[in-house]
C-alpha positions in Angstrom: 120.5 102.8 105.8 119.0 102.1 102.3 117.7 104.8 100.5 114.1 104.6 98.5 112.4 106.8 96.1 108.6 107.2 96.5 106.3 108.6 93.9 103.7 110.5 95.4 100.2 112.3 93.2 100.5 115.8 92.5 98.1 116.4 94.9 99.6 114.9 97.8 102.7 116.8 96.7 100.8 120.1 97.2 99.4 119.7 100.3 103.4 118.2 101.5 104.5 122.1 99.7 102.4 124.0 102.0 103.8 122.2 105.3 107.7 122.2 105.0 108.3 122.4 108.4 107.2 118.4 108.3 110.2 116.0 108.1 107.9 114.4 105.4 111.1 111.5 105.3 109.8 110.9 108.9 106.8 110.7 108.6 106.9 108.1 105.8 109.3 106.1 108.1 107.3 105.7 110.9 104.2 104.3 108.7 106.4 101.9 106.6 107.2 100.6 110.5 103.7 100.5 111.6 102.5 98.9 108.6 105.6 96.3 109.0 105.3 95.4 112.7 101.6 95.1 111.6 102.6 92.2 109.0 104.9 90.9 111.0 102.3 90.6 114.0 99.7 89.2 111.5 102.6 86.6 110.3 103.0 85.3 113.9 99.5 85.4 114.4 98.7 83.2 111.6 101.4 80.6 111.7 99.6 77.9 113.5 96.2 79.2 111.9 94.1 76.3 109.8 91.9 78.7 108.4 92.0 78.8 104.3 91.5 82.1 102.2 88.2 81.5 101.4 87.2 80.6 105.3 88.7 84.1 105.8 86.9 85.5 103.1 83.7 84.4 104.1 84.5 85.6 107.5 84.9 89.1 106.2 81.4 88.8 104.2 79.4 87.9 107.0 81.6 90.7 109.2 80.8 93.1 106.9 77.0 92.5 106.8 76.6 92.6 110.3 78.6 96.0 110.6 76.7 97.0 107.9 72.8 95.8 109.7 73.9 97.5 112.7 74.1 100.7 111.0 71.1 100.2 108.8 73.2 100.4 105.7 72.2 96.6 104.6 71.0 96.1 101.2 
């Protein structure tokens, strides 16, 4: 197994102090593997895809204003 050094902000390191009962290796672990199977899904996903960045882009805009409309939060 490789090892890693994270830096983490001195507030985060705080609130890790108060709980030293958490294996916070662990818990870093598991969300480095979720966020990786997550790419990884998103890599298989979008292999065959023909949509450019700025077709997804403007996906996101008009996602994002709709979202927005339905919770009256529109500009």
């Amino acid at each position: 197994m490789t090892n890693m050094t994270l830096a983490v902000p001195v507030e985060l390191h705080k609130l890790m102090e108060k709980h030293k009962d958490v294996k916070w290796t662990e818990v870093a672990r598991q969300a480095m593997w979720e966020k990786a199977r997550t790419l990884e899904l998103l890599d298989k996903l979008l292999v065959k895809s023909t949509l450019t960045e700025q077709d997804a882009l403007e996906l996101g805009r008009k996602i994002n204003k709709g979202i927005a409309e339905r919770h009256g939060l529109h500009k």
